[in-house]
N, C-alpha and C positions, 0 to 999 in steps of 0.2 A: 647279881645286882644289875648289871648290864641285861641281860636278860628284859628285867620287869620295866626299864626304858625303852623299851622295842615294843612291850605290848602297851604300854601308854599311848607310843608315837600312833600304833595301828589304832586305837583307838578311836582317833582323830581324823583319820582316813575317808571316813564319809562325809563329814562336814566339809572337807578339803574337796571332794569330787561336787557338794552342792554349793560350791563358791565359785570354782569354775563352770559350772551350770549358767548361774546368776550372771559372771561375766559373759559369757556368750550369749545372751539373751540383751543385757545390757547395747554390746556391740550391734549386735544386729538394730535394736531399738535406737542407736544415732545414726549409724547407717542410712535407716529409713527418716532421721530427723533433718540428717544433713541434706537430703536428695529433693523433699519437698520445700527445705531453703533454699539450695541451688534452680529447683526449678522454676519458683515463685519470683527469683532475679531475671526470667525473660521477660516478665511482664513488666516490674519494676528495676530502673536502673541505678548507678550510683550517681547520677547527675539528677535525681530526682524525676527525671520522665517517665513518661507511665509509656505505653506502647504506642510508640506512632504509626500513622497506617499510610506512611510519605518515603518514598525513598530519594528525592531530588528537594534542595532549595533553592530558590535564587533570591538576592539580595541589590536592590535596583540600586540606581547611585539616588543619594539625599540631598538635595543642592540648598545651600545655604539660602534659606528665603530670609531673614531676619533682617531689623534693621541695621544693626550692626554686624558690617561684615568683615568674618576675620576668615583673612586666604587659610586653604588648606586644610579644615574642619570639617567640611564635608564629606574630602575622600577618607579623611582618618575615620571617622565615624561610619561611613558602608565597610571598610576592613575592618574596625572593630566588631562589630555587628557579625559581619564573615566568619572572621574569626572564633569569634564565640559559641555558635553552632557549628561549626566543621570540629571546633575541639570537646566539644560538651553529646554531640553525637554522632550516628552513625551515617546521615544524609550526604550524598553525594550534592556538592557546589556546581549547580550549572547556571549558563548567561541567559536564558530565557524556556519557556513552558515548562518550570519548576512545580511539582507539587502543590510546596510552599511558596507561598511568595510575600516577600518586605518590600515594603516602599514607602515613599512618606518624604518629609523635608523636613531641614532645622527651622524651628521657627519665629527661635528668641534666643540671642547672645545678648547676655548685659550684663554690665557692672554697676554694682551702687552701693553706698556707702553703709553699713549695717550698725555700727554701734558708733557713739560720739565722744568725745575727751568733755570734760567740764568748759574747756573752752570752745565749744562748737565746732572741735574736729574732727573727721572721720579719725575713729584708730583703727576701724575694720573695714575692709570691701568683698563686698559677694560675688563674684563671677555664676550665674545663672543662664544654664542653656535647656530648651526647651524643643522638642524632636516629637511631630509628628506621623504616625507609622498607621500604615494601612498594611493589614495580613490578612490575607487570603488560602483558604485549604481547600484545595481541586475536590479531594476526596469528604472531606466534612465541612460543608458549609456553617453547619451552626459555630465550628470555632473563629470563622471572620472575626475582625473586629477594624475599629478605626479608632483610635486612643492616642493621647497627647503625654509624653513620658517628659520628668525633667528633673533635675537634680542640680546641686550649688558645690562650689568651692569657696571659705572663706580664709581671706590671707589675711597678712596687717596690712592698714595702709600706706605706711611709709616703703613697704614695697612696689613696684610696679609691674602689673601683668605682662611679663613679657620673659624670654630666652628658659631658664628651668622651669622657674615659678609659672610660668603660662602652658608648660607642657608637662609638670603635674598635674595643675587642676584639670586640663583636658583629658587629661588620660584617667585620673579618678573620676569625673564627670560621665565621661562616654564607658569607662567600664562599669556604676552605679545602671545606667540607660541602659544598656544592651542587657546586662542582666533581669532586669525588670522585663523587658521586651522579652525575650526570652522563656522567664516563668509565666507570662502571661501567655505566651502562644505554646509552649510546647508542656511546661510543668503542670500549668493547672494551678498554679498555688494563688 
């Protein structure tokens, strides 16, 4: 009886050698799947940039032009700015004859009252900064542009903009802006 389970097993033999056929054939077929995904990522990155043809940025200082001036928002805003293309790509940061180049000024800080209580009071205020930016590409002119970016922070108003609450919304503020700046000059989107 043993026997006649040995030649059942053999039986089964060839099917067994065209499944590991299929597997190697399999194998090779992601091999060659994976390589034209791996190579399709030189073109496209995971910060969404398509291929830049820049190896240098520079990023000018943005001097507060606005009517409201509040110290300090200027240089935070060229380091955030910095920042966010040194970490989103592969551009070397230089002080002048950049590739690339940002520049521009703030153009509008302001605060105003956005929504009212029944009795004519503010219960909300809007912190709105508005940023200026002229981009220049050495190598492709048609991506220039000159464009006006801006975004809000809204607080309550029995707060006052000042010590945390004013270095939240600046720092949500300038990082909304630079991102935008950003996909507009280097993403495309």
């Amino acid at each position: 009886m043993k026997i006649h389970i040995f030649e059942n097993n053999y039986k089964f033999q060839p099917k067994l050698e065209f499944a590991k056929h299929i597997m190697k054939k399999t194998h090779y077929l992601l091999i060659l799947i994976s390589s034209f995904i791996l190579n399709s990522c030189s073109v496209y990155n995971f910060t969404g940039t398509g291929k830049i043809d820049a190896k240098t940025y520079q990023v000018n200082f943005f001097p507060n032009n606005s009517e409201l001036i509040e110290p300090g928002i200027d240089r935070t805003f060229t380091l955030t700015l910095q920042d966010l293309i040194q970490g989103q790509t592969n551009l070397q940061l230089v002080k002048n004859g950049g590739d690339l180049t940002y520049e521009g000024e703030i153009t509008d800080y302001r605060i105003s009252p956005m929504t009212a209580t029944a009795d004519q009071q503010a219960s909300q205020n809007r912190l709105k900064i508005r940023v200026m930016v002229r981009f220049t590409n050495k190598n492709k002119e048609a991506d220039d542009f000159e464009k006006s970016f801006e975004f809000y922070y809204d607080y309550p108003a029995a707060q006052q903009l000042t010590g945390a609450t004013k270095d939240a919304a600046i720092k949500e503020i300038f990082e909304r802006i630079t991102q935008d700046i950003f996909n507009d000059s280097l993403a495309k989107w």
